[in-house]
N, C-alpha and C positions, 0 to 999 in steps of 0.2 A: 535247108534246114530251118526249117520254122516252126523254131521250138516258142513256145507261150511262155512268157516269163508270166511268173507268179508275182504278182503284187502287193506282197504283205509288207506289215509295217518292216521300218528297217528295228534290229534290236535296239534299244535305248543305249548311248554310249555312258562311259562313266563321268564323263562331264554333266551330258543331259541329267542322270541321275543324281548327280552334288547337286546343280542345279534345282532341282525340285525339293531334294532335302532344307537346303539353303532358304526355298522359298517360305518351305512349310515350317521351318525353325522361326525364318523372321514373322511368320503367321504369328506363331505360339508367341514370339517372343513380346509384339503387340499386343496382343490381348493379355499378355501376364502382364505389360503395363500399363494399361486401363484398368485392366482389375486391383492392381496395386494404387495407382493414384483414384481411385473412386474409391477403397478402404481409408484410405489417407484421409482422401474433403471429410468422409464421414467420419474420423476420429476425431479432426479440428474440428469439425460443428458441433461433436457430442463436448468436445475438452475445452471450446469457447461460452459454449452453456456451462458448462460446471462451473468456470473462471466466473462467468458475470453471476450467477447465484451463492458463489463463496464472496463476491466483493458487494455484493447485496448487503449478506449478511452481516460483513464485514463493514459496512458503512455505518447499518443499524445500529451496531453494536458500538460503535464510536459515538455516533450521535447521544445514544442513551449516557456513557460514559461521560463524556465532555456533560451534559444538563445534569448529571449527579456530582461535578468536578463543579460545576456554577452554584448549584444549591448549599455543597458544603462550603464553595466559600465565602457566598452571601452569609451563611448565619456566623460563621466565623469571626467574618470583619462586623456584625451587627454584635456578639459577645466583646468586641475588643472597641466598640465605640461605647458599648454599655461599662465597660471596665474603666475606658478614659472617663468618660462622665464621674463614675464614682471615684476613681483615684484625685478628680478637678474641685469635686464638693470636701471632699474631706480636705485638699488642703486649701480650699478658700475658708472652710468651718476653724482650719488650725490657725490661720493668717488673723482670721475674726476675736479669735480667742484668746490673741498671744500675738496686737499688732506691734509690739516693742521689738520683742525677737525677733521678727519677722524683718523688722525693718532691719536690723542689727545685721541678721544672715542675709541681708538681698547688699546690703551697703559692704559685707566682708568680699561676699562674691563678686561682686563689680572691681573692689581695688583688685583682689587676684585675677581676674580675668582680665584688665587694663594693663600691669604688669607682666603678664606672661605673653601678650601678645605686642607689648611694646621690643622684645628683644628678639 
């Protein structure tokens, strides 16, 4: 008896077919995380551009504030040397006008200030 076996494939077992599910999940499963981390780089490049155009503007906008923060208070202290000057003349004009008192109040304030600091 010389029967001819047929040589077909053999059926796929249930291992073999896990096995290729298995394969083709962890397929999927890479490429969903490539596709995941190449959306990622590109959110961080779009959200690192945002970051350095808000700290742009943000420096800008300090810079200008700080040189308006200098300006006021350049003329500030230039009002308050203008004020010492005039409060200096009028009382060197009182001192000029009236050197008896003057002298009177500079000699009262020196005894009270020699006694309050001697105790």
């Amino acid at each position: 008896m010389n029967q001819a076996k047929t040589q077909t494939s053999p059926e796929p077992t249930p291992i073999d077919q896990t096995r290729k599910h298995l394969r083709a999940a962890a397929q999927h499963a890479g490429e969903a995380v490539k596709s995941a981390t190449d959306a990622a780089r590109e959110e961080l490049s779009s959200g690192s551009e945002k970051v350095k155009a808000e700290l742009s503007g943000a420096g800008e906008a300090t810079t200008e504030a700080a040189r308006q923060a200098r300006a006021s208070a350049e003329q500030q202290l230039q009002q308050a040397l203008q004020q010492g000057k005039a409060q200096a003349a009028k009382v060197e004009e009182l001192i000029r006008s009236h050197p008896l008192a003057a002298f009177g109040v500079a000699l009262g304030s020196g005894y009270l200030l020699a006694r309050l600091l001697r105790r």
